[in-house]
MARBA-3410 file (N, C-alpha, C, O; in Angstrom, 1 decimal):
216
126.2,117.1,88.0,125.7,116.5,86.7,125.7,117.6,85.7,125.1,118.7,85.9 ~ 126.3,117.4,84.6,126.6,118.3,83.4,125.4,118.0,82.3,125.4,118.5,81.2 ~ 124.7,117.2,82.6,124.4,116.4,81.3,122.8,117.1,81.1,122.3,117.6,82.1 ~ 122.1,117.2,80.0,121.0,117.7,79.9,120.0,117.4,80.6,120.1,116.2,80.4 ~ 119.1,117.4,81.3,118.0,116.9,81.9,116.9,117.2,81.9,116.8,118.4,81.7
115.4,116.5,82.1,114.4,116.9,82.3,113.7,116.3,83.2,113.8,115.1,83.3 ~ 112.8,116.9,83.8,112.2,117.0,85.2,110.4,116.9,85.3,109.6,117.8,85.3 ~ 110.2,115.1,85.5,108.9,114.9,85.7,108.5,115.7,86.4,109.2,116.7,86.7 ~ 107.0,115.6,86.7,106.4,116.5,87.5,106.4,114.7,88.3,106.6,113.5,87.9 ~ 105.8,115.5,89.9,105.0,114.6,90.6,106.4,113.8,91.6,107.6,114.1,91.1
106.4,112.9,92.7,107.1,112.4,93.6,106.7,110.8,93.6,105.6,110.3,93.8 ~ 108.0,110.1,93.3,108.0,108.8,94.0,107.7,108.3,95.6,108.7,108.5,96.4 ~ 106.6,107.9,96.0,106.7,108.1,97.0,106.8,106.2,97.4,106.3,105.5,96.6 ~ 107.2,105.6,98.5,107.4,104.3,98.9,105.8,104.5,99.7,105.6,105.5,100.3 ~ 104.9,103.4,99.6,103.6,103.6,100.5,104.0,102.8,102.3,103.6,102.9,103.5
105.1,101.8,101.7,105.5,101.3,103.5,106.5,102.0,104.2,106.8,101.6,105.3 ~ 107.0,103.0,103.7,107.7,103.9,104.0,107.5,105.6,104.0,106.7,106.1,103.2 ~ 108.1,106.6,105.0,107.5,108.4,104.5,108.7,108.7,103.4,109.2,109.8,103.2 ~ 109.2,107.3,102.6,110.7,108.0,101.6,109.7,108.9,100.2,108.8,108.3,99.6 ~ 110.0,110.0,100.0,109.7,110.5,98.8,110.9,110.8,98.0,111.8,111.4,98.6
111.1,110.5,96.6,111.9,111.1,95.8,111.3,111.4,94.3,110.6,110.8,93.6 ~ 112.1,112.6,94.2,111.8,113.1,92.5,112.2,112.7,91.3,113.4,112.6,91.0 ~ 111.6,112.5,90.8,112.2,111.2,89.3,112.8,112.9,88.7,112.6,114.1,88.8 ~ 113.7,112.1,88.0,114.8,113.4,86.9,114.9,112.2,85.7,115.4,111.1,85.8 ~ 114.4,112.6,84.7,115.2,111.9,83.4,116.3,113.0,83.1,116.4,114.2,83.4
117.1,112.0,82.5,118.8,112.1,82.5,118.9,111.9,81.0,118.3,110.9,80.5 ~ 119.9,113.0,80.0,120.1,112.4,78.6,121.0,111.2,78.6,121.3,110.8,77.5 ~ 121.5,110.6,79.6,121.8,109.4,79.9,121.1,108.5,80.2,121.4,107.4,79.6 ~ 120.2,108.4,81.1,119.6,107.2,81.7,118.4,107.9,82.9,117.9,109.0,82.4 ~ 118.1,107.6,83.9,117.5,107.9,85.1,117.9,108.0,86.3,118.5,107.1,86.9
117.6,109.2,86.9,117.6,109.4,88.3,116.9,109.8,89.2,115.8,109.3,89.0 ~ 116.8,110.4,90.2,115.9,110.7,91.2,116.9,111.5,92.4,118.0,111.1,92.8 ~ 116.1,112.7,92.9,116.4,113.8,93.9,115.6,112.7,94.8,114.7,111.8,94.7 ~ 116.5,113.4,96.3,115.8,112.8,97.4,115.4,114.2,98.1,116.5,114.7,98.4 ~ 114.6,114.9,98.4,113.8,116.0,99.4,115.6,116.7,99.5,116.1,117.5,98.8
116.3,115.9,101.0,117.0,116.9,101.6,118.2,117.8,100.6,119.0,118.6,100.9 ~ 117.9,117.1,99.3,118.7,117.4,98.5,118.6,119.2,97.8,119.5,120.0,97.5 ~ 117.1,119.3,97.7,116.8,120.5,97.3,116.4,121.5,98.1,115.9,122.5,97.6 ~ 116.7,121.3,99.6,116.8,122.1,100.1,118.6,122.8,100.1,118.8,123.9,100.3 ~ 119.3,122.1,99.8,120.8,122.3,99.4,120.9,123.4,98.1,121.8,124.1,97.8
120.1,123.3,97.7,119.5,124.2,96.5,121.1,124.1,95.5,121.8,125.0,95.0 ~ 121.2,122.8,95.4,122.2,122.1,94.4,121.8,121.6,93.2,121.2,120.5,93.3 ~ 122.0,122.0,91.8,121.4,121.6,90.7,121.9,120.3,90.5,122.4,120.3,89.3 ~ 122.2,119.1,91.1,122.5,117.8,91.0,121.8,116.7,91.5,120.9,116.8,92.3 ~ 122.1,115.7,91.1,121.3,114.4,91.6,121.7,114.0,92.8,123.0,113.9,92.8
120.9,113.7,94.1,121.4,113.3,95.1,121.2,112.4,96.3,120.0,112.0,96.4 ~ 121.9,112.1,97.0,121.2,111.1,98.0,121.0,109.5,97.1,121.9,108.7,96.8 ~ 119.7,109.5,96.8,119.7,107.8,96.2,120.6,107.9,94.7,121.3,106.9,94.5 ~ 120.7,109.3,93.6,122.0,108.8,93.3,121.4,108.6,91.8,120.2,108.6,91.5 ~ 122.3,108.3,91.2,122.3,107.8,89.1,121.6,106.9,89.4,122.2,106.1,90.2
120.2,106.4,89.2,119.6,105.3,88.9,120.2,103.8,88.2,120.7,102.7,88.5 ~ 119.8,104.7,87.1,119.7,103.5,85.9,120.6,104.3,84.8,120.7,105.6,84.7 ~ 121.1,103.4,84.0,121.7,104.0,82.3,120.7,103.9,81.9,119.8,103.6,82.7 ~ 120.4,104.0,80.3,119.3,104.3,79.4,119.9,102.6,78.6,121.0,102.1,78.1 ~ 118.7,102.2,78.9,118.5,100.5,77.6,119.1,101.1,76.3,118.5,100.3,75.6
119.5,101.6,75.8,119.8,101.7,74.4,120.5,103.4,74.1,120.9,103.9,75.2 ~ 120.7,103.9,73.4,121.2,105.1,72.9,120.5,106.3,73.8,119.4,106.1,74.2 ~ 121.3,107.5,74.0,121.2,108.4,74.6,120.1,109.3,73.8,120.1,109.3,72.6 ~ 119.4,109.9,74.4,118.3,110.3,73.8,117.4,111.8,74.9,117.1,111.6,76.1 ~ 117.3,112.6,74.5,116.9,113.6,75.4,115.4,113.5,75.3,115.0,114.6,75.7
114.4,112.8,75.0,113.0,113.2,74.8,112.9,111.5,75.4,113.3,110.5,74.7 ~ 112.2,111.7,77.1,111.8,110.6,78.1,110.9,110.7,78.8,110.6,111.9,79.1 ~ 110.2,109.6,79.3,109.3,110.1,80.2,109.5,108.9,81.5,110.1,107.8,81.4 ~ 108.7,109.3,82.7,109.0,107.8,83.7,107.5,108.5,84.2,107.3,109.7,84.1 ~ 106.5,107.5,84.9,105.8,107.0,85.6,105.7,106.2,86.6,106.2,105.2,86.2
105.1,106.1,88.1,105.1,105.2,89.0,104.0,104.9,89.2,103.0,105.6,89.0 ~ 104.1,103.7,89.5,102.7,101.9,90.2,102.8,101.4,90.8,103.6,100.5,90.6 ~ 102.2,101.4,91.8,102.7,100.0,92.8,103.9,100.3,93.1,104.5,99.3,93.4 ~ 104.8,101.4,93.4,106.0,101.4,94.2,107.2,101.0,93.3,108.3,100.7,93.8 ~ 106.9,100.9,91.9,107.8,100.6,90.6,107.6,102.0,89.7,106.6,102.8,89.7
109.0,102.1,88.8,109.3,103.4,88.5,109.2,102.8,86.9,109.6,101.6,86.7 ~ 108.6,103.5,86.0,108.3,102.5,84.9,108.9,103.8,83.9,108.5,104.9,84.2 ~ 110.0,103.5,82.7,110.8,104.5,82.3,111.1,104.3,80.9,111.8,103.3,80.5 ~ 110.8,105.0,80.3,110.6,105.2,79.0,111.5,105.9,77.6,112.1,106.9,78.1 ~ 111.6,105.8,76.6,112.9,106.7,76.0,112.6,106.4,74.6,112.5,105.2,74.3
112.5,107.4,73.7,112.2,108.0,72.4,113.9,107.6,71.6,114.7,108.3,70.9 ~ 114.0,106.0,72.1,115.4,105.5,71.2,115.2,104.0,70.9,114.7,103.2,71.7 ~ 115.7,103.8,69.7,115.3,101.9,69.2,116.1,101.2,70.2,117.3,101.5,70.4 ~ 115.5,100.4,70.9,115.6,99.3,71.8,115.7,99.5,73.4,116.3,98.8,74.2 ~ 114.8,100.7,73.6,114.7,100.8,74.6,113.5,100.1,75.6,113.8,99.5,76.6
112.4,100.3,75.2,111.4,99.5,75.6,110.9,100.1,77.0,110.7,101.3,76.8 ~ 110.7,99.7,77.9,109.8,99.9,79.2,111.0,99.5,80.2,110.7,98.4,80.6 ~ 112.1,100.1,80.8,112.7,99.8,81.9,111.8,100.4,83.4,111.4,101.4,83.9 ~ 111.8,98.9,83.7,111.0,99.0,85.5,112.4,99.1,86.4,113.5,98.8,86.1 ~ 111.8,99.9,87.7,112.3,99.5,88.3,112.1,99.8,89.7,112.1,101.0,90.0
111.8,98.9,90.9,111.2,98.2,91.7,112.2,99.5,93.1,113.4,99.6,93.4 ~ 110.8,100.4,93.7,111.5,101.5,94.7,111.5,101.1,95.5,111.7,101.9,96.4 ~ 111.4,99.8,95.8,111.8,99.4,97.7,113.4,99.8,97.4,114.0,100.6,98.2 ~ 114.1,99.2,96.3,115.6,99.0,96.4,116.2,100.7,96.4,117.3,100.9,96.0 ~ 115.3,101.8,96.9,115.8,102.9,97.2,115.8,103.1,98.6,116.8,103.7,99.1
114.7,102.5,99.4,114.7,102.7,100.7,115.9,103.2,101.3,116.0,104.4,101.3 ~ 116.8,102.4,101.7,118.4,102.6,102.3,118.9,103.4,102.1,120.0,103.5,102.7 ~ 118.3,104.6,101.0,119.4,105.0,101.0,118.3,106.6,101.1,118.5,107.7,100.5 ~ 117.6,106.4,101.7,116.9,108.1,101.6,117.3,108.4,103.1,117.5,107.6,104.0 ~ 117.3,109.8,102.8,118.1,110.7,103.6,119.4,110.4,104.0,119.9,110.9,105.1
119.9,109.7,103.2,121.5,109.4,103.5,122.1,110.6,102.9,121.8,111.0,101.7 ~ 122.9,111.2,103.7,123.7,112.1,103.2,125.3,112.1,103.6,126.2,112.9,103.2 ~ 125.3,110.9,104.5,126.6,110.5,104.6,127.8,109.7,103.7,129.0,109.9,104.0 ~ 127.5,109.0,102.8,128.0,108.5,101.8,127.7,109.0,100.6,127.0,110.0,100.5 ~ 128.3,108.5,99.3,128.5,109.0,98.2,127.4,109.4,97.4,126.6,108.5,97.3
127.1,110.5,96.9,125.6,110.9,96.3,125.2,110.1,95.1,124.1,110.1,94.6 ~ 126.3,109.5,94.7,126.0,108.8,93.2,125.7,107.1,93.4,126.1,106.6,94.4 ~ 125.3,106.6,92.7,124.9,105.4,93.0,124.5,104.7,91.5,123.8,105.3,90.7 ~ 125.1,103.4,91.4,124.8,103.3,90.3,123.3,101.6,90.7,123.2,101.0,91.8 ~ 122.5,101.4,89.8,121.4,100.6,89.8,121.2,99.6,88.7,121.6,99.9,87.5
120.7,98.5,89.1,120.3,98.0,87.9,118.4,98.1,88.0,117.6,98.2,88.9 ~ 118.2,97.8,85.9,116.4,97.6,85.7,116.1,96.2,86.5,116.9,95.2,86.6 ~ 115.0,96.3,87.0,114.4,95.1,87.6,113.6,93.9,86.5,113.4,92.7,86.6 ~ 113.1,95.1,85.5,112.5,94.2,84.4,112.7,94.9,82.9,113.2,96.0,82.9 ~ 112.5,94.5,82.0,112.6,95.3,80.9,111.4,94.9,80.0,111.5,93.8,79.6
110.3,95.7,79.6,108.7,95.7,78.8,109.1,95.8,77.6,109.2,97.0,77.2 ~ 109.4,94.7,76.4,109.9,94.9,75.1,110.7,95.7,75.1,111.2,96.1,76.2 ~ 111.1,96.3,73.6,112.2,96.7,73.2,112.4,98.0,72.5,113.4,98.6,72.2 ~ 110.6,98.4,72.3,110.5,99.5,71.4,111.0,100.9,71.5,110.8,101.4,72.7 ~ 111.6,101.7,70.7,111.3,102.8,71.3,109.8,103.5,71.5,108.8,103.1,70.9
109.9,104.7,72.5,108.4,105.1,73.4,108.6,106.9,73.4,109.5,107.4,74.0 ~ 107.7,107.6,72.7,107.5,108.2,72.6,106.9,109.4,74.4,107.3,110.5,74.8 ~ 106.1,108.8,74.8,105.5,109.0,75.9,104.5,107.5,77.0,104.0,106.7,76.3 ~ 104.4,107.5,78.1,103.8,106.4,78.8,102.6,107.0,79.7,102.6,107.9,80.5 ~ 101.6,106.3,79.2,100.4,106.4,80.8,100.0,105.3,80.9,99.8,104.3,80.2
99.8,105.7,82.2,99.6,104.3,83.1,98.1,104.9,83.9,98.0,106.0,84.3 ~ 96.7,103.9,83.9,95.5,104.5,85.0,95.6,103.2,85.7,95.6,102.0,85.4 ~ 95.7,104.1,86.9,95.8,103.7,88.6,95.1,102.4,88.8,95.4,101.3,89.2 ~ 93.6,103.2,88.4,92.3,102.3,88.4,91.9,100.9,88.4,91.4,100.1,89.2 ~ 92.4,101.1,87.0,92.5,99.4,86.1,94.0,99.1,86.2,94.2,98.6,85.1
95.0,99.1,86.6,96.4,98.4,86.7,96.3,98.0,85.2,96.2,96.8,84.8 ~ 96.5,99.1,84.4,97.1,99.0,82.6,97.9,100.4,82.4,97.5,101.5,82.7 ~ 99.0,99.8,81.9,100.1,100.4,81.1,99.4,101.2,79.9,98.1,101.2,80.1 ~ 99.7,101.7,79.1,99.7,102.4,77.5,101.4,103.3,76.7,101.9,104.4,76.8 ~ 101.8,102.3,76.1,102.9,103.2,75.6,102.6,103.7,74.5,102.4,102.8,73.6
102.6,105.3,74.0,102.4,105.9,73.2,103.3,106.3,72.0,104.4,106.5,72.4 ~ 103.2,106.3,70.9,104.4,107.3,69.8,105.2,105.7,69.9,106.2,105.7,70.5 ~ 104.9,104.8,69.5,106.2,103.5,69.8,105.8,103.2,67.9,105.0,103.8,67.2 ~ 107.1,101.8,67.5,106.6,101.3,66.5,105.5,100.7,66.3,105.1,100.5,65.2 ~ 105.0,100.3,67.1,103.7,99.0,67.5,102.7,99.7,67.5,102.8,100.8,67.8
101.2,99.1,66.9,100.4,99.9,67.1,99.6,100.9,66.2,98.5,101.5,66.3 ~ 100.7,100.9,65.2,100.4,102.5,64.2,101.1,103.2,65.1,101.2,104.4,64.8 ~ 101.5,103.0,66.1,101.8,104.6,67.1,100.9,104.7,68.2,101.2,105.7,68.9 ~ 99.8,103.9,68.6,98.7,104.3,68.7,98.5,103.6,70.2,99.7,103.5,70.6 ~ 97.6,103.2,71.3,97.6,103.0,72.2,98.4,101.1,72.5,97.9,100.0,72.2
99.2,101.2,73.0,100.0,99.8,73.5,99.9,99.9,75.0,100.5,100.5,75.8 ~ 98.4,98.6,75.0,98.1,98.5,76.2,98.9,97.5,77.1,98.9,96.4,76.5 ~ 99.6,97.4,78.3,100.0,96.1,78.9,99.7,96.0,80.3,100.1,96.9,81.1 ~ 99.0,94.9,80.8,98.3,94.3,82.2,99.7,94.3,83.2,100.7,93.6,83.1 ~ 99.4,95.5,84.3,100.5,95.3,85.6,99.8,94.4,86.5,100.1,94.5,87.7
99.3,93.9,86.3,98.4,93.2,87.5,100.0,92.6,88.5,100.2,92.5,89.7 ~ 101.0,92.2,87.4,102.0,91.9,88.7,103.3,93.2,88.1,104.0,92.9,87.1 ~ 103.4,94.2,88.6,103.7,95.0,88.5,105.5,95.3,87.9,105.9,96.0,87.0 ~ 106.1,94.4,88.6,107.3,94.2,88.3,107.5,93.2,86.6,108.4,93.2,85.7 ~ 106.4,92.6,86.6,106.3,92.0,85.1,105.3,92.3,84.3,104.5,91.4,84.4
104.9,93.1,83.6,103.8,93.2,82.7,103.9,92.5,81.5,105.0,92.2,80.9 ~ 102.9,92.4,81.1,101.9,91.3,80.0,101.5,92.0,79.2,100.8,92.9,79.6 ~ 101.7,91.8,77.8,100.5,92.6,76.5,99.2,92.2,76.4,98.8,91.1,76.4 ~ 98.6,93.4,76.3,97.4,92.6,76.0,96.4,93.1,75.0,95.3,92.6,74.7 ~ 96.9,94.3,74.4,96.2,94.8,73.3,96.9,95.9,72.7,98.0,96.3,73.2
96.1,96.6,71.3,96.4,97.6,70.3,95.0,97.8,70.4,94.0,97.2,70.5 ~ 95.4,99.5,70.1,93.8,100.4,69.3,95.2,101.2,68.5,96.2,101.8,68.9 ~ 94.7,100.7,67.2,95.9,101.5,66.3,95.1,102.4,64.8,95.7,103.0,63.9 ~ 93.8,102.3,65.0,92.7,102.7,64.6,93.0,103.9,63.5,92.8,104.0,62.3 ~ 93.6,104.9,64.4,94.2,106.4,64.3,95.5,106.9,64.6,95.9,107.9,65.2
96.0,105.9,64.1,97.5,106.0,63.6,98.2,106.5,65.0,98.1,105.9,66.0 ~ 98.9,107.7,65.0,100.0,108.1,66.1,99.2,108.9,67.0,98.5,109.7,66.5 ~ 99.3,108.5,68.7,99.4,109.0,69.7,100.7,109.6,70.2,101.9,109.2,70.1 ~ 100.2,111.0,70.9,101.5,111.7,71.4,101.2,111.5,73.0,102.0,111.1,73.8 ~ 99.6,111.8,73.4,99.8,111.6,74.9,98.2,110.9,75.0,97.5,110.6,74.0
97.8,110.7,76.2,96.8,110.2,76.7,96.7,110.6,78.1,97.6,111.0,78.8 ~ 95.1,110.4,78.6,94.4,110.2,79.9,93.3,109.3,79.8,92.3,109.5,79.2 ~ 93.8,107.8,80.6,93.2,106.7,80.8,92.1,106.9,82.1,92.6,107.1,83.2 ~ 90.6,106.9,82.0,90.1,106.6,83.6,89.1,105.7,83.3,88.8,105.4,82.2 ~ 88.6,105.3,84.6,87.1,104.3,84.7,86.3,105.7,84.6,86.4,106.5,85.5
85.6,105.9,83.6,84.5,106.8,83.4,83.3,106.4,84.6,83.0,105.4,85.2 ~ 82.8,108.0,84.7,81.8,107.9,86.2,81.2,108.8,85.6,81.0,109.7,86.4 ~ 80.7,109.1,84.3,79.5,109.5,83.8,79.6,110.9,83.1,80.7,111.2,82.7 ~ 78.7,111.6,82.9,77.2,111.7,83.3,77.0,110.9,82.0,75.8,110.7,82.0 ~ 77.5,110.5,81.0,76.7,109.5,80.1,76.8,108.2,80.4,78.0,107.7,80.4
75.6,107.5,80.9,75.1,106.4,81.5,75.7,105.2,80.7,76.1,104.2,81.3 ~ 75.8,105.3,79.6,75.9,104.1,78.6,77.6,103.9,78.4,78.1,103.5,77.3 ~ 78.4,104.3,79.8,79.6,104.3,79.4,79.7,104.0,80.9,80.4,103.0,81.1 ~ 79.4,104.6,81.9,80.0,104.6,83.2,80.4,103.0,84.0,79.7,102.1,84.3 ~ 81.6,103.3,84.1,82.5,102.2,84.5,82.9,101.3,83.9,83.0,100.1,84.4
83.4,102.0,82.1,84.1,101.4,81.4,85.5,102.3,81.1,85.5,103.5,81.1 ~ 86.3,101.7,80.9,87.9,102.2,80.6,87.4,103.1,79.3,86.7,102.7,78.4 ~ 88.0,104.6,79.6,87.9,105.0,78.5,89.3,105.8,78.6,89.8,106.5,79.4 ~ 89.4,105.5,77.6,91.3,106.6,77.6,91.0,108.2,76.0,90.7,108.0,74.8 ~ 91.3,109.0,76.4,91.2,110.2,75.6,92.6,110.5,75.2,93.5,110.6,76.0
92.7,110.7,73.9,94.1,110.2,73.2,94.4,111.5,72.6,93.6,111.7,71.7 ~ 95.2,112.3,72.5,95.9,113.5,72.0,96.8,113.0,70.9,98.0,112.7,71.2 ~ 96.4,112.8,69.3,97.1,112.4,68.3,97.7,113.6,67.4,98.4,114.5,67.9 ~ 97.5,113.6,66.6,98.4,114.4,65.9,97.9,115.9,65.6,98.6,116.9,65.7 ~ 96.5,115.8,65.3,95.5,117.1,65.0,94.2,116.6,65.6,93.2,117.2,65.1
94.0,115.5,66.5,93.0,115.2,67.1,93.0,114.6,68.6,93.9,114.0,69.1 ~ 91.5,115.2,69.3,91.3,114.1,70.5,90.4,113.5,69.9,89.4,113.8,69.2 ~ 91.3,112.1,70.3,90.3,110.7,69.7,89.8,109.9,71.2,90.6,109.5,72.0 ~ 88.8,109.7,71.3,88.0,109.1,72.4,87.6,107.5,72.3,86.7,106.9,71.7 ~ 88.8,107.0,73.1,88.4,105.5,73.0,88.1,104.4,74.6,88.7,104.5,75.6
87.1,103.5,74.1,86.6,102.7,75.0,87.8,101.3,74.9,87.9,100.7,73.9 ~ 88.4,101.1,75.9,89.8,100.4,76.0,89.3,99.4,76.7,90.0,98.4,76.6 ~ 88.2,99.3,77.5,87.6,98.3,78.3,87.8,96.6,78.0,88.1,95.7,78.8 ~ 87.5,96.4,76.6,87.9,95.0,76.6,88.8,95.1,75.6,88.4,95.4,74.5 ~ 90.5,95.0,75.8,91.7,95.3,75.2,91.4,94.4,74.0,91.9,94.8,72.9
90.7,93.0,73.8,91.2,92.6,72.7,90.2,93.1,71.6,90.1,92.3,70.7 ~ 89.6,94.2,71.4,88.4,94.8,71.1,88.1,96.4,71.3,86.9,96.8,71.4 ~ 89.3,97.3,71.4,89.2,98.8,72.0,88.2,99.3,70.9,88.3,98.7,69.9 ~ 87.3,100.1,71.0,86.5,100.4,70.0,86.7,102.4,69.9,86.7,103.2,70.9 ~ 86.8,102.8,68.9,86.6,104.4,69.0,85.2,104.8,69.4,84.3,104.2,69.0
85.1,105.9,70.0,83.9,106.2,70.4,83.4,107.9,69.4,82.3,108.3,69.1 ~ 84.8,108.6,69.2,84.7,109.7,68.7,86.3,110.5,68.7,87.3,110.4,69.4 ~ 86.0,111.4,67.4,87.8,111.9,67.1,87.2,113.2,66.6,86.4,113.2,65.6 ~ 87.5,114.2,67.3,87.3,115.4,67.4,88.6,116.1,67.1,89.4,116.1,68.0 ~ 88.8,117.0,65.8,89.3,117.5,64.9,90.3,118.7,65.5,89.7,119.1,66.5
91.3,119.3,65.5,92.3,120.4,66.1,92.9,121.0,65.1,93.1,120.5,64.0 ~ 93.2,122.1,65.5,94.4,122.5,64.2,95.1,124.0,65.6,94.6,125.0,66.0 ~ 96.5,123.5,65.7,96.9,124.0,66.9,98.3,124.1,66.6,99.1,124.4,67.5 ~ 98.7,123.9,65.3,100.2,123.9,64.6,100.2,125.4,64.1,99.4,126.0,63.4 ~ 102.1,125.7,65.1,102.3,126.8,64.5,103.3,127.2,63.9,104.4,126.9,64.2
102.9,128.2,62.6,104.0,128.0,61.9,105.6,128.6,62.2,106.5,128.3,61.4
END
């Protein structure tokens, strides 16, 4: 592989299976390292192989996340949107090292159309958030995995204009008047903005705490 790349942190792992593989965004599209691959200590994609092309124009600034055993993939280009895609259909082919390392895939689903700046997803509550998109101001674009391979919209907090990143959790305190509600902490432009996401058609800000961390 020639092509520019950048390298999630963290392992796809199958939970009915011991298959683990490394998600790679590709300035093309997506792929994923399989283990016996990096011990070959080969700078290429291997084993399960080229994923996916990219929904729309090639674009080097991506992100991917996994749910439920689905690879949810993201791209800072107009009409890309949310490409899923469903990791049983890698099984077969981990630790194959007998056949061809490349492999080409199709998306299982596709989540609108927008381009996506960055994606979080909390575990917890089975909700999406796509960040930096047109929708929203920029701002948190919540959608229900409850069925994983299809997700649902189900709200905006666009309050405070552009988000770059987030961390979504079920708060567990020590302030009582919040514990075991969704609260997602939003990394915007020159602020953490602190919001209660708990009932999506209704996110309310709780607090936006000021930064200045730009260098010239």
């Amino acid at each position: 592989m020639t092509a520019p790349l950048t390298i999630r942190t963290g392992s796809l792992y199958h939970r009915k299976t011991t298959a683990r593989f490394t998600p790679v965004q590709l300035y093309t599209g997506w792929g994923c390292l399989d283990p016996p691959a990096l011990s070959l200590r080969r700078h290429r994609v291997h084993a399960c192989g080229y994923a996916l092309q990219t929904a729309s124009r090639k674009e080097i600034w991506a992100d991917v996340k996994v749910f439920a055993d689905h690879a949810y993939i993201v791209r800072e280009s107009e009409g890309h949107g949310v490409q899923i895609f469903d990791l049983a259909v890698l099984r077969p082919y981990y630790n194959d090292t007998t056949s061809s390392p490349l492999r080409s895939f199709s998306t299982t689903f596709k989540y609108s159309d927008f381009k996506c700046h960055n994606l979080v997803i909390n575990e917890e509550s089975a909700f999406g958030y796509a960040v930096g998109t047109p929708t929203c101001s920029g701002g948190l674009h919540a959608f229900d995995l409850a069925d994983p391979s299809a997700p649902v919209f189900a709200g905006c907090f666009s309050a405070d204009n552009y988000t770059h990143d987030a961390q979504c959790v079920i708060y567990a305190g020590p302030d009582m008047r919040y514990t075991g509600s969704e609260i997602c902490f939003a990394l915007n432009e020159d602020t953490l903005t602190v919001v209660d996401v708990s009932d999506k058609s209704d996110m309310v800000q709780l607090g936006r705490f000021e930064y200045n961390c730009i260098l010239d």
